[in-house]
C-alpha positions, -999 to 999 in steps of 0.1 A, spaced: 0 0 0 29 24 7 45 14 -25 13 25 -43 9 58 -23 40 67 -33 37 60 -70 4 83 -67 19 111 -48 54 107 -75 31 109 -106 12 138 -91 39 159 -82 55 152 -114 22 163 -130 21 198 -109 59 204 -121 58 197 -153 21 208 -167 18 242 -170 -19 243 -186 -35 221 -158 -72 211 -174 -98 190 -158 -84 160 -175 -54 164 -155 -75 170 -123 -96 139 -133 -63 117 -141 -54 126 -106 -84 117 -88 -79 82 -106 -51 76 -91 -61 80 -56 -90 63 -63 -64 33 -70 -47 36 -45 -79 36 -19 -91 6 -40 -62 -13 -29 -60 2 5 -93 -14 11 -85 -49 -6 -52 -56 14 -68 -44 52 -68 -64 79 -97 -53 101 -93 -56 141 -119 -86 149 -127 -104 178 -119 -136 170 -142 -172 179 -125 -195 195 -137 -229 198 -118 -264 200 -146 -285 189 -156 -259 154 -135 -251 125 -138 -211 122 -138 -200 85 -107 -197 69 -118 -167 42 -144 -140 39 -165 -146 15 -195 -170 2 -202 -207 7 -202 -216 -27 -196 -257 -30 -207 -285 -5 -202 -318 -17 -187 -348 -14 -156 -353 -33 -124 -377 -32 -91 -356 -20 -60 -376 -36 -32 -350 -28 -30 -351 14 -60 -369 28 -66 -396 0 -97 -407 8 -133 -399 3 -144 -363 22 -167 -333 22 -154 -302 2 -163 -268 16 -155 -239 -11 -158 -205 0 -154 -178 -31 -140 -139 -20 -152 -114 -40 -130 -83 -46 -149 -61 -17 -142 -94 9 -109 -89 34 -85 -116 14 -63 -124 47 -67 -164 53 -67 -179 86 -64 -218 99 -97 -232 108 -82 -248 139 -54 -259 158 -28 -286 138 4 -295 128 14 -288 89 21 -322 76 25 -313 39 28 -282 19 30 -278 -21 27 -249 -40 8 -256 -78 15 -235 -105 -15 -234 -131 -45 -210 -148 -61 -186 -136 -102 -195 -145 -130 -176 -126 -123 -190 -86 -158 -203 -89 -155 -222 -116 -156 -260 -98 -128 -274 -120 -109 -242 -105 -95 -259 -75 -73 -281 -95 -66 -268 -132 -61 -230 -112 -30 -218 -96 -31 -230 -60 -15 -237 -27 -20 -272 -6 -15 -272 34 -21 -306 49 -27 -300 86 -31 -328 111 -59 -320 138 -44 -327 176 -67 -360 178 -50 -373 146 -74 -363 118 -66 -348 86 -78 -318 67 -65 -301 36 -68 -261 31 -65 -248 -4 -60 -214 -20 -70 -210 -51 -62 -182 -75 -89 -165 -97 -90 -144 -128 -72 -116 -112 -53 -131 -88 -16 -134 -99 6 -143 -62 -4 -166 -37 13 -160 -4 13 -185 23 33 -194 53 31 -229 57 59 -242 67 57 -285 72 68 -296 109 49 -260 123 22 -264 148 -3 -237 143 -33 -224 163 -72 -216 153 -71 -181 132 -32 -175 130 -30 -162 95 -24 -186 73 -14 -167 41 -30 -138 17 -45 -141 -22 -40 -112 -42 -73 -98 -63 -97 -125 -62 -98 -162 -51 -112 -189 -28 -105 -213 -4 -116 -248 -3 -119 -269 28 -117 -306 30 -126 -325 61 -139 -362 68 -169 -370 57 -185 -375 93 -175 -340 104 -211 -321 104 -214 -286 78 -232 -263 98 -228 -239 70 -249 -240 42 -248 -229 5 -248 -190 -4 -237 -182 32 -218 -153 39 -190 -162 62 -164 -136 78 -124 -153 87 -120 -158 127 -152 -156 132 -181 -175 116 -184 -214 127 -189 -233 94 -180 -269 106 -184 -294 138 -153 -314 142 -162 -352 153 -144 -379 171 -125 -397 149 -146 -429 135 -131 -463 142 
């Protein structure tokens, strides 16, 4: 955000010094920029939350919609049959991501790839994306995927394999557009439902259940 400001502030000085017939063009150019720059003020905030913390629910990872509930097979981490929770951030949603709960990051893998609509279901594999692998502290996997949209061009995450993390450290940041899919065993109970609207650190989306024999 700094970097931009000063790009803004360098072209508009450069503007007063060298333009001597200023017109409302030039005033209009102006107020473009720092438009820009308050656009991406606003897409890269953090806001100060009170966060939910609860052992036995996995807290949304993203702000954004529930877009995808379904069953699905996860062959990368978990490699077996699970429940896929998708949840899509639109360019007005805070695009910080957060872990759903506490675990230790078993696996990590960064996929380079397109860059389809997020929300697009073939997205979360054919898009560029990021894999964590986090292992719940009663022994249960679950795998947390960024996925890069049409605008989205850098994935940051800090996943590092071997780190134990806690429920809604920030896990990592996707820039202009994206989503985040969630999958969990298929006995864990989805209290969210499609079309919800969901907010990171706060919004319960998923029970977590004893692990089945």
């Amino acid at each position: 955000m700094i970097i931009v400001l000063a790009f803004v502030l360098c072209v508009w000085a450069l503007m007063a010094f060298f333009v001597d017939n200023w017109t409302i063009f030039h005033s209009a150019f102006v107020v473009v920029l720092f438009l820009f720059w308050i656009g991406v003020s606003l897409f890269f905030r953090i806001p100060k939350r009170d966060f939910i913390t609860d052992g036995k629910r996995m807290i949304a990872p993203a702000d954004g919609t529930v877009v995808v509930i379904e069953e699905t097979y996860e062959k990368e981490y978990i490699k077996s049959e699970c429940v896929q929770v998708s949840i899509f951030m639109y360019g007005t949603d805070v695009h910080v991501n957060r872990y759903p709960c506490d675990g230790t990051i078993e696996y990590y893998k960064f996929h380079r790839g397109n860059y389809f609509v997020a929300s697009y279901p073939k997205s979360s594999v054919l898009n560029e994306h990021s894999s964590v692998g986090l292992r719940l502290p009663d022994g249960q996997k679950i795998l947390i995927r960024q996925v890069a949209g049409t605008m989205a061009r850098r994935i940051v995450c800090y996943a590092k394999e071997g780190e134990q993390v806690k429920q809604n450290q920030e896990m990592g940041f996707i820039k202009f557009g994206s989503r985040v899919d969630l999958y969990v065993p298929k006995h864990f109970t989805i209290d969210a439902k499609l079309q919800d609207t969901v907010r990171n650190a706060i919004t319960p989306i998923i029970t977590i259940q004893p692990q089945q024999a």
